[in-house]
Structures are given as structure tokens and as C-alpha cells.
C-alpha positions as CSV (number, residue, x, y, z in Angstrom):
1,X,-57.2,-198.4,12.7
2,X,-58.6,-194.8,13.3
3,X,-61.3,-194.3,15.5
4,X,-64.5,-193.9,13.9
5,X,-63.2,-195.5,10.9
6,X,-64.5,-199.2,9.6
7,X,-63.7,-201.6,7.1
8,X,-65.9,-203.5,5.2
9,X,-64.1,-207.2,3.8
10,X,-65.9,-207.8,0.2
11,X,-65.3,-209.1,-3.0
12,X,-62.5,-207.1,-4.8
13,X,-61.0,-204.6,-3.3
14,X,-60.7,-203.3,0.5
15,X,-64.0,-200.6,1.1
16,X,-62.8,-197.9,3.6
17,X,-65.7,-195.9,4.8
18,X,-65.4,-192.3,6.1
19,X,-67.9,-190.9,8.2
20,X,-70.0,-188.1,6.5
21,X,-69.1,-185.6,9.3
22,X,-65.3,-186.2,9.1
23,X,-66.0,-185.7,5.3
24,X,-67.5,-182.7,5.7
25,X,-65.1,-181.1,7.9
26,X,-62.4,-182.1,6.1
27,X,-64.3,-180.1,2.9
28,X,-64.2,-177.4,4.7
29,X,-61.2,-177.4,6.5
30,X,-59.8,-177.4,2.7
31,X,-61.7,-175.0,1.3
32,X,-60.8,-172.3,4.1
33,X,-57.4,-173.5,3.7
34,X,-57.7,-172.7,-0.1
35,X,-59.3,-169.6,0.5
36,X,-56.4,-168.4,2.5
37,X,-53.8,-169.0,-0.4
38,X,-56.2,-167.2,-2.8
39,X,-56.5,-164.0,-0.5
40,X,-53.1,-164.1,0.5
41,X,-52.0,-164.1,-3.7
42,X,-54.7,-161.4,-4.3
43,X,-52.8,-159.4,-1.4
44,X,-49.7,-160.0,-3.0
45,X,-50.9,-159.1,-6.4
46,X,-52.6,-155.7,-5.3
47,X,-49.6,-154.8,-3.8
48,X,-47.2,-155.4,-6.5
49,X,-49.9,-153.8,-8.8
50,X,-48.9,-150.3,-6.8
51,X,-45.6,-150.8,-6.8
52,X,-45.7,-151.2,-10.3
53,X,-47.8,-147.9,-10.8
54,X,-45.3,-145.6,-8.6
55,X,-42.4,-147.5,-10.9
56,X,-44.4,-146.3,-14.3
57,X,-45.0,-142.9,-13.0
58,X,-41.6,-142.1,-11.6
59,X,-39.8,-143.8,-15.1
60,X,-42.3,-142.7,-17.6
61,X,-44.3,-139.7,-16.6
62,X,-45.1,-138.6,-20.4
63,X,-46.9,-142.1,-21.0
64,X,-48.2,-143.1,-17.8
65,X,-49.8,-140.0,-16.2
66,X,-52.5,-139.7,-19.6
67,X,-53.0,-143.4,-19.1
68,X,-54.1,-142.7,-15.3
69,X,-56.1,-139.9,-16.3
70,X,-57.9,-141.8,-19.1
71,X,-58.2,-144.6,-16.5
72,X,-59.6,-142.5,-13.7
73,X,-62.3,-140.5,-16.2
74,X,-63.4,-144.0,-17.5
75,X,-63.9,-145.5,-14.3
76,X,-65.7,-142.4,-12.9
77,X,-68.0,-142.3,-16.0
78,X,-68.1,-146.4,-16.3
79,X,-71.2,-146.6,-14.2
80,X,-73.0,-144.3,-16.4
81,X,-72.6,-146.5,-19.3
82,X,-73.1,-149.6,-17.7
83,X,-76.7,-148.7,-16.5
84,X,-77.9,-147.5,-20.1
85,X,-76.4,-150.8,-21.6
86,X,-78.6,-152.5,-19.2
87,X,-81.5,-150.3,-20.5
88,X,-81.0,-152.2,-23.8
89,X,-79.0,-149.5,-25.0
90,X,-75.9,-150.6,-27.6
91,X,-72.4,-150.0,-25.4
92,X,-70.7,-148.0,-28.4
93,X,-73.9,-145.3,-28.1
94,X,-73.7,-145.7,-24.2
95,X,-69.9,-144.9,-24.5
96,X,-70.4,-141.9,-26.8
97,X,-73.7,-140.4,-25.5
98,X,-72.0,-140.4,-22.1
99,X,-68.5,-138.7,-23.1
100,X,-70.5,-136.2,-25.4
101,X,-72.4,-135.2,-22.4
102,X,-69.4,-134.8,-20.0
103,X,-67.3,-133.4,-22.9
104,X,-70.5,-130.7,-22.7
105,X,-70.6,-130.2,-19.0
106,X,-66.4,-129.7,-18.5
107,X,-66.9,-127.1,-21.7
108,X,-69.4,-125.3,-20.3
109,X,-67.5,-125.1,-16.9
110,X,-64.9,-124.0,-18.2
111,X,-66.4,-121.1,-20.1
112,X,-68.6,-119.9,-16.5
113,X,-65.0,-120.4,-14.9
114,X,-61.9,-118.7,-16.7
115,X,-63.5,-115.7,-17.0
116,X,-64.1,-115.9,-13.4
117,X,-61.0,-116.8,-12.5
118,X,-59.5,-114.4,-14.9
119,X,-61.5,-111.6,-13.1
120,X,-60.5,-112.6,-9.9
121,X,-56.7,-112.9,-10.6
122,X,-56.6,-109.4,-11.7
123,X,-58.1,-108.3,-8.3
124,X,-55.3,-110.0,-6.5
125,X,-53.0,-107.5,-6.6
126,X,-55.2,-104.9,-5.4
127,X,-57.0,-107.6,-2.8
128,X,-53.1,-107.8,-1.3
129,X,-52.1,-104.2,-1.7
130,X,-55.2,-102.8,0.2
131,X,-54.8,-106.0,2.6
132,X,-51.6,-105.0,3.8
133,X,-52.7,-101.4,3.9
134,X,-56.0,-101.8,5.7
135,X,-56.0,-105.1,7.5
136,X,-52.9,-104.6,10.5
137,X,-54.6,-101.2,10.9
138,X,-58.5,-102.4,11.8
139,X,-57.0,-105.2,13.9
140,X,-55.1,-102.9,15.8
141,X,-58.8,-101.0,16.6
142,X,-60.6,-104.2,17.4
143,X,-57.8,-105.4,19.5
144,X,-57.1,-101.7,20.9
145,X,-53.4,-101.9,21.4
146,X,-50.8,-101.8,18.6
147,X,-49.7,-105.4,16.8
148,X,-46.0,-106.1,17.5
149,X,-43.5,-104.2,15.3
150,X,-42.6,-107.3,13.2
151,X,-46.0,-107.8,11.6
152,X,-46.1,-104.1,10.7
153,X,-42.7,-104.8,9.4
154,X,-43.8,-107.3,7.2
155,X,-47.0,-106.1,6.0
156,X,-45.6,-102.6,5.3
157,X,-42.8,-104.6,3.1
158,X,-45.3,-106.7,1.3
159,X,-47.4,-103.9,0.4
160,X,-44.3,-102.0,-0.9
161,X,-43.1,-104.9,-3.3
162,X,-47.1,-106.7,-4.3
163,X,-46.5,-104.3,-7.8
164,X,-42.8,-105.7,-8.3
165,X,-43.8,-109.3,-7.5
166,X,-46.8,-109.0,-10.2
167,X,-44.9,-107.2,-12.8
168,X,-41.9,-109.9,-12.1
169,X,-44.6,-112.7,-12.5
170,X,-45.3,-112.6,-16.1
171,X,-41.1,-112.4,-17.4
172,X,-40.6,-115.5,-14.9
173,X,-43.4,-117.3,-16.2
174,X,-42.1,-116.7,-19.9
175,X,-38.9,-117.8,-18.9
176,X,-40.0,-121.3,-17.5
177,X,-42.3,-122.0,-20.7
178,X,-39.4,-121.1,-23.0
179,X,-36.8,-123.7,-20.9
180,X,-39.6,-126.1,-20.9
181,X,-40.0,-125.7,-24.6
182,X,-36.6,-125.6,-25.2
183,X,-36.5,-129.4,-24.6
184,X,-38.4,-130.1,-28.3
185,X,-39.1,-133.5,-27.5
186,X,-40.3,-133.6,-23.8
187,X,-42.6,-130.3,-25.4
188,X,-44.3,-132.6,-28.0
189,X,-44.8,-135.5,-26.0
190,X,-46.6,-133.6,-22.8
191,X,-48.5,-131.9,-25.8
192,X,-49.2,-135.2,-27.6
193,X,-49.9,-137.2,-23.8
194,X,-52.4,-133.9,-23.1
195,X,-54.2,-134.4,-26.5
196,X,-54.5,-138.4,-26.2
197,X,-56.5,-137.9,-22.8
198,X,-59.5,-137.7,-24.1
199,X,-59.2,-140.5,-26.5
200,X,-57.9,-143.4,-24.0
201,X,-60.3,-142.1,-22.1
202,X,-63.6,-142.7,-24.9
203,X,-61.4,-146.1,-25.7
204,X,-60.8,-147.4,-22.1
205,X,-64.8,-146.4,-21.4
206,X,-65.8,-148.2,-24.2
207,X,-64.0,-151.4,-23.5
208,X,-64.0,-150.9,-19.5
209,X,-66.2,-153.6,-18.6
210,X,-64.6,-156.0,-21.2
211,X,-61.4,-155.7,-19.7
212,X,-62.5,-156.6,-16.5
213,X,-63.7,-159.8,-17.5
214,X,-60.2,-160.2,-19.6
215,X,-58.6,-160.2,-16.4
216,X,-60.8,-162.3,-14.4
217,X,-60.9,-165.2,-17.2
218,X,-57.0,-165.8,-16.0
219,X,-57.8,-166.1,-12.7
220,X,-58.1,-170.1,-11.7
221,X,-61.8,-170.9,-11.9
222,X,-61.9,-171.9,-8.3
223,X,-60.5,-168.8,-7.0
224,X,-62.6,-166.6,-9.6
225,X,-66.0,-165.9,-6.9
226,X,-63.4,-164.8,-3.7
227,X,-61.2,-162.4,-6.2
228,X,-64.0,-161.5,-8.2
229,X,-65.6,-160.6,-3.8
230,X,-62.4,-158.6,-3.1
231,X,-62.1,-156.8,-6.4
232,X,-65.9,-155.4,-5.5
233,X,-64.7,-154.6,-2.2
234,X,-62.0,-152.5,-3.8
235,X,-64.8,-150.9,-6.2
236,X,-66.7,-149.7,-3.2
237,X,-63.8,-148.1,-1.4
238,X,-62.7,-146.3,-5.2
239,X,-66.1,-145.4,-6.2
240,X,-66.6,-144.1,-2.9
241,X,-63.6,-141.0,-3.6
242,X,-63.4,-140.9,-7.1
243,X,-67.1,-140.0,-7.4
244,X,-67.8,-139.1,-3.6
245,X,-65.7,-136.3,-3.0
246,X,-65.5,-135.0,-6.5
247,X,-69.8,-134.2,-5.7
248,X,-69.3,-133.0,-2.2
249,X,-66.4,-131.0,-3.4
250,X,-68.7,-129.2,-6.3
251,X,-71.5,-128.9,-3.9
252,X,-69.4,-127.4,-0.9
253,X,-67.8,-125.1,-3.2
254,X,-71.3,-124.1,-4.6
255,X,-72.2,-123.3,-1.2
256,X,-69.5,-121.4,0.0
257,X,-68.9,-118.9,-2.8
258,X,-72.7,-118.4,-2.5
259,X,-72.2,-117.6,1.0
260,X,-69.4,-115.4,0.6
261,X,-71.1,-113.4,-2.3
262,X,-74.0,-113.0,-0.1
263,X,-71.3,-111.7,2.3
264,X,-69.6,-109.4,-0.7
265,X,-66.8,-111.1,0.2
266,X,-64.0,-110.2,-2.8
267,X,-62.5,-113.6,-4.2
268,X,-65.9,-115.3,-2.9
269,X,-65.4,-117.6,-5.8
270,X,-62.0,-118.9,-5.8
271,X,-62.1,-118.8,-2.0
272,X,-65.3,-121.2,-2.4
273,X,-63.8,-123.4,-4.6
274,X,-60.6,-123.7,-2.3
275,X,-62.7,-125.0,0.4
276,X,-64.7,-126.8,-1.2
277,X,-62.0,-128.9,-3.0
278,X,-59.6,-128.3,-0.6
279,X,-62.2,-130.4,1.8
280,X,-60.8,-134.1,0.4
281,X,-57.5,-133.1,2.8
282,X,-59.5,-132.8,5.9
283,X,-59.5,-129.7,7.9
284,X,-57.2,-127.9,5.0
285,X,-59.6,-126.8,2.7
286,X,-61.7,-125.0,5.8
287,X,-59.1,-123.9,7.2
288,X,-57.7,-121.7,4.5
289,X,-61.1,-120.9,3.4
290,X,-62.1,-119.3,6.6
291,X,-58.6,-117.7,6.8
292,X,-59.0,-116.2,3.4
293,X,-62.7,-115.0,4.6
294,X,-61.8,-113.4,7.7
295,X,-59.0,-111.6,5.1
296,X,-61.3,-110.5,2.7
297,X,-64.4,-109.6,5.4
298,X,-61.4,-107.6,7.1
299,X,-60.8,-105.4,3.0
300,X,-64.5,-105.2,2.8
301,X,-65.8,-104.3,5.9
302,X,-69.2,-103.6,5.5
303,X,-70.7,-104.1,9.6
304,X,-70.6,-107.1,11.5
305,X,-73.2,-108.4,9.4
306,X,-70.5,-109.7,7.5
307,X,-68.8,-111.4,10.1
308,X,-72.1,-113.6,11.1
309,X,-72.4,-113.8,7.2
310,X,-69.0,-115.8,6.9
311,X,-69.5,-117.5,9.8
312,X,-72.8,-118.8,8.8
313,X,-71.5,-120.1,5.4
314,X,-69.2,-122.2,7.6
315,X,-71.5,-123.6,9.7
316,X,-74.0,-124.5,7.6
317,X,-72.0,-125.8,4.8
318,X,-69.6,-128.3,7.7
319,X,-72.9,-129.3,8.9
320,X,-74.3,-129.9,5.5
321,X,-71.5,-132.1,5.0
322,X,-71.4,-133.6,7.7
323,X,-74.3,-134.8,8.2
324,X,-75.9,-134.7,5.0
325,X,-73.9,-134.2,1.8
326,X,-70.9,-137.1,2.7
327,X,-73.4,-139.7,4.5
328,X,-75.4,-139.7,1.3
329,X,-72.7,-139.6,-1.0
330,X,-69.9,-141.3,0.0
331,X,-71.4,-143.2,2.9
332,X,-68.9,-145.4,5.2
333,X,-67.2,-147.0,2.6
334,X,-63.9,-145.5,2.7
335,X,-63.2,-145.4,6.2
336,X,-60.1,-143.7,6.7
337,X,-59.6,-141.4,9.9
338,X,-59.1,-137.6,9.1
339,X,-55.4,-138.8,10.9
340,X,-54.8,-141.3,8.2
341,X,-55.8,-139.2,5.4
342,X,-53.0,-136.4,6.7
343,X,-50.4,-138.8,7.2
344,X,-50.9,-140.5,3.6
345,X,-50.9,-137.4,2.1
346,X,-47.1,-136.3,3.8
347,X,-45.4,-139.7,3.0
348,X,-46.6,-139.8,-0.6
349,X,-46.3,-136.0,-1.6
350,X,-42.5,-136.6,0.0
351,X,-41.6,-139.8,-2.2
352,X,-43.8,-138.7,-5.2
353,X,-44.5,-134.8,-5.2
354,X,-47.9,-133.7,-6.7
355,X,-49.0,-137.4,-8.5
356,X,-48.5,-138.7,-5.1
357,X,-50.8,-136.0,-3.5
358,X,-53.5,-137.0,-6.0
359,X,-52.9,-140.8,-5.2
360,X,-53.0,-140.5,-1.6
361,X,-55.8,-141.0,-0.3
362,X,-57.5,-143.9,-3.4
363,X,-54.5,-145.9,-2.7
364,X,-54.6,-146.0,1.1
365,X,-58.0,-146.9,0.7
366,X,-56.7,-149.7,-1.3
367,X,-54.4,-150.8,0.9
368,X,-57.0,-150.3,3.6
369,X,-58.8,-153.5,2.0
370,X,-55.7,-155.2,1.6
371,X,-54.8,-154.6,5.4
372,X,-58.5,-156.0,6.5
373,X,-58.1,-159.0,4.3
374,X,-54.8,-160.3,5.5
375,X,-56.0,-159.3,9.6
376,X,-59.2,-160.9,8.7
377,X,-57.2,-164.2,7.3
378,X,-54.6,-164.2,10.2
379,X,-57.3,-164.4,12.6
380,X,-58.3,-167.8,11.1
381,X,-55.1,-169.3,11.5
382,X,-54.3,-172.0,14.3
383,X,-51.5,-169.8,15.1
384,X,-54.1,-166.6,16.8
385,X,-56.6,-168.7,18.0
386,X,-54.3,-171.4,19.0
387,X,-56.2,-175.2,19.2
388,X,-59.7,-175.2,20.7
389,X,-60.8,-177.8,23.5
390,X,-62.0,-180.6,21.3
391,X,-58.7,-180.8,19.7
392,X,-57.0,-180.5,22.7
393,X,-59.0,-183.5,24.3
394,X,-59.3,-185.6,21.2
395,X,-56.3,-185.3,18.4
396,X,-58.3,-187.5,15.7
397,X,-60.9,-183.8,16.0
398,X,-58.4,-181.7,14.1
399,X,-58.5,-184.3,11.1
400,X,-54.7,-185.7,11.9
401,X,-55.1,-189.1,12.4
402,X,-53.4,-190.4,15.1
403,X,-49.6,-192.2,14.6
404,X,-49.5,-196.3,14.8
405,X,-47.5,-199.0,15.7
């Protein structure tokens, strides 16, 4: 008989009585053990989930890519709703007073914007005519020797053909919209996927939080609390971008094409808003913001006030960011080095072009989560920590009981 183990001789049938703490390990033993399958499935699921995703995008673009932008809005904006329906607030007003708000704030960005944008486009041809003119000249006096004879090269050609490349812009650009239209039925449904954005999107708001508890009712009711855990986990690391970066990206780019306009910087504007966005690639955005600067402080040299100006802007707004703006915002939650970012970014814009340049970085901090649940569960197992000194000493502690006779 088992150590630890007695039998009890009554009336009827044999009694065996377990002690409590045996019991009680054994519970637990199960439970982790149960734990394990249901992490290991969730892995499993998550994973097939994206798999899934790249399959829908790469075979049906037309359909998928409004679904994922109705998705993405509803998630961003979920939140929103979900606090005034705990206000007492009906979820169908929620839903509506919440899109009609955002509808309002993209229209009215949009109007400040295009003809912004628009006024800046037509400077570009000037802003690279004068730049090749002007520009290889005043670096040639700061540096006070003579650049080498294949930059003047260049810059004298590019200054030559800027006109020819604009006025060859708007025939080429014709031509590409006529061969897309040409195709009549990839035409209406990219029209017909653009104009259904907005409605998935008011649809999958309203019904957002219902789903969710769709998906969790088939999930086994002992598994439910650990999935429902990992799911939350998930949440943080998505929140975190979706809504992170697209604040510290407006705020940045509020702050650098202030800076730059303080600077009279030409472009200040779209070179703000290129830096600021460009920011969620780390070290991109900054870098081609301050190349742009030092190109335009270069066309509009004013003194070297200007140069301190630009530099300023910089400064303040990497250390605002730093320290600040991302900290607050996004916090710690997504935890992927600047490294990881870069590398996610080349693998998926190589196997999925520009879709897989937007899903970069949300689904490596996906699989992030995934990766830190299956390390966490494979340092549980007998097999890392290999069997500790009780079990060692005494078999019957591991909850095998020993062989007889």
C-alpha cells in the first residue's frame, strides 16, 4: 500500500482515505497542467488567427482591407463608447454620438489640411529647382573648398529636368487612373469597399463589445478566466499602438511644423507631419525630418538663427517624447526594441508590401504576447526545471505512486 495512504475496514464498501495535502497538490498539479493545454491552444489559435489574416488580405484585398479598416476604427473608438454606456448612456446613442463626433473631427482635418497640402505641393517644384541651384553652392562657402564634381553633376541635372519631371507627372498619373479604371469591376469594388468603410465601421462599433462576448461564450467554461487574461493582455499591447502612437504622432507633428514655421522653414508643414508620423518607424521619421530641415534652412537662409531654430524643434520635441509624450501615452506596454520594430517592418513590407508595413509593428506586438506565454509555460515544465530534491529523495512527492509486487 502507498505510503501515507490508510484503509479503513467497514461495513459496505472499502474506504480509502487520501491525505488532504496529497489532495491538494494533486488539485494543483492538475490545474497547472490544464492551464498549460489552455495557453498552449490559445497560442495556437492566435497564430492561425494571423495566418488566416495575411491569407484574406493577399486572396481578397477588395473585401478584406475595408473590413480591417472598419475593424481598426472600431476598436480605436470602442473605448469611447464603452465608458458612456457605463455612464447610463443607451449603446446605439454611444455608438452614434461618438462616430458623429469623429466623422466631425476627420472633416474638419481635412478641410485645415488639403489646402495645406495643396499649397505646399505647388511649392515643390520651385523648393527643388532653387535647391539644386542654391544649396551645392552655400555648402561649398561653409565648407570652403569645392564639392566633388559628381554632386555638381547631379544637382545641375536635377535642376535642369525638375520642370520636365512635373509637367510629366500629371499625363502619367492620368494614365494609371485610366488602366486602373479600365478594369470596370476591380474600379467598382475598390469604390464600393472605400464607401462601406465607414458603415462596418458604425456597425462593428456598435456591436464591438457583443462580439467579444460571442466569442468568449465558445470557449470551454473552465478555460474562459485564463483566455479571457491573455485576450486583455493582447488589448494592452493593441491599445497601446493603435491609440498610442496615432496621439504622439499628431502631437509631434504639431510641434515640429510649429517649430519649423517659427524657423520660416518652407514645407514646415508636411515636413512636420513626416516626422511626426514617420516617428512609429523609429529613427525614420527624424531622420528625414531633420534632413528635409537642414534642406529647406539651407533655400531659406535667413542667419544662423535658423539653424538653432531647427535644431531646437528637434530637441525639444525627441525630448518631449521621450520622456513625456510616449511614457504617458503609450507607457511600457508594447515593449518592442527600436531593433525589433526595423526588422518587422523589412520582413513584412517584403512578403506583404504596403498592408504589411501598416501591420508590422500591431502584429509583432501580438506575437510578442504569444512568445512570453509559451516562454513563460515552458519554464514550468519538468523538462527546464528538471525534478527538484524532494522528488528526487522521495518518488511518492511527485504524485506517482510507487510500482508493487
Amino acid at each position: 500500500m502507498a505510503a501515507g495512504i490508510s484503509v479503513t475496514a467497514a461495513p459496505g464498501p472499502t474506504v480509502v482515505e487520501v491525505p488532504r495535502t496529497l489532495n491538494r497538490r494533486s488539485v494543483a498539479r492538475l490545474n497547472a497542467r490544464i492551464a498549460r493545454r489552455v495557453d498552449i491552444a490559445w497560442c495556437l489559435a492566435v497564430l492561425v488567427g494571423i495566418v488566416l489574416l495575411f491569407g484574406l488580405l493577399e486572396l481578397v484585398p477588395g473585401a478584406s482591407v475595408p473590413l480591417l479598416v472598419g475593424w481598426a476604427g472600431a476598436y480605436a473608438l470602442n473605448p469611447f463608447v464603452t465608458r458612456l454606456e457605463e455612464k447610463g448612456l443607451p449603446r446605439v446613442l454611444g455608438t452614434s454620438l461618438v462616430f458623429l463626433l469623429g466623422t466631425m473631427l476627420l472633416a474638419g482635418a481635412l478641410l485645415y489640411l488639403v489646402p495645406v497640402i495643396r499649397d505646399e505641393v505647388i511649392k515643390l517644384p520651385g523648393f527643388l529647382r532653387d535647391g539644386t541651384a542654391q544649396v551645392v553652392p552655400r555648402l561649398e562657402a561653409m565648407l570652403g573648398q569645392g564639392l566633388p564634381e559628381f554632386i555638381t553633376e547631379r544637382a545641375e541635372a536635377l535642376r535642369a529636368n525638375v520642370t520636365q519631371i512635373f509637367e510629366k507627372a500629371g499625363p502619367i498619373a492620368a494614365q494609371v487612373l485610366s488602366s486602373v479604371a479600365g478594369s470596370t469591376a476591380r474600379w467598382v469594388g475598390a469604390l464600393l469597399g472605400i464607401s462601406l468603410v465607414p458603415v462596418l465601421l458604425f456597425l462593428l462599433l456598435l456591436d464591438f463589445n457583443g462580439m467579444h462576448e460571442k466569442v468568449l461564450g465558445l470557449v470551454p467554461r473552465p478555460a474562459v478566466g485564463l483566455v479571457t487574461r491573455r485576450f486583455r493582455q493582447v488589448d494592452d499591447v493593441l491599445g497601446a499602438f493603435v491609440r498610442g502612437q496615432l496621439v504622439v504622432g499628431t502631437i509631434l507633428s504639431v510641434i515640429y511644423s510649429l517649430g519649423l514655421s517659427i524657423a520660416r522653414i518652407d514645407l514646415a508643414i508636411a515636413i512636420g507631419i513626416i516626422a511626426g508620423f514617420g516617428n512609429m518607424v523609429p529613427y525614420l521619421g527624424t531622420g528625414i525630418g531633420i534632413v528635409l530641415a537642414a534642406l529647406g534652412t539651407l533655400l531659406a537662409w535667413q542667419g544662423p538663427w535658423q539653424i538653432l531654430a531647427v535644431a531646437a524643434t528637434f530637441i525639444v520635441g525627441q525630448m518631449l517624447e521621450g520622456f513625456v509624450i510616449t511614457p504617458r501615452v503609450v507607457g511600457d506596454r508594447v515593449g518592442l526594441s527600436a531593433m525589433t520594430i526595423i526588422v518587422a517592418i523589412l520582413i513584412f513590407s517584403e512578403l506583404f508590401g504596403f498592408v504589411g508595413i501598416l501591420l508590422a509593428v500591431p502584429v509583432s506586438a501580438v506575437l510578442k504576447v504569444v512568445v512570453e506565454v509559451a516562454v513563460e509555460r515552458y519554464t514550468e515544465t519538468r523538462t527546464y526545471r528538471g525534478p527538484s530534491f524532494a522528488e528526487a529523495a522521495d518518488p511518492s512527492a511527485s504524485g506517482s505512486e510507487p510500482r508493487t509486487g
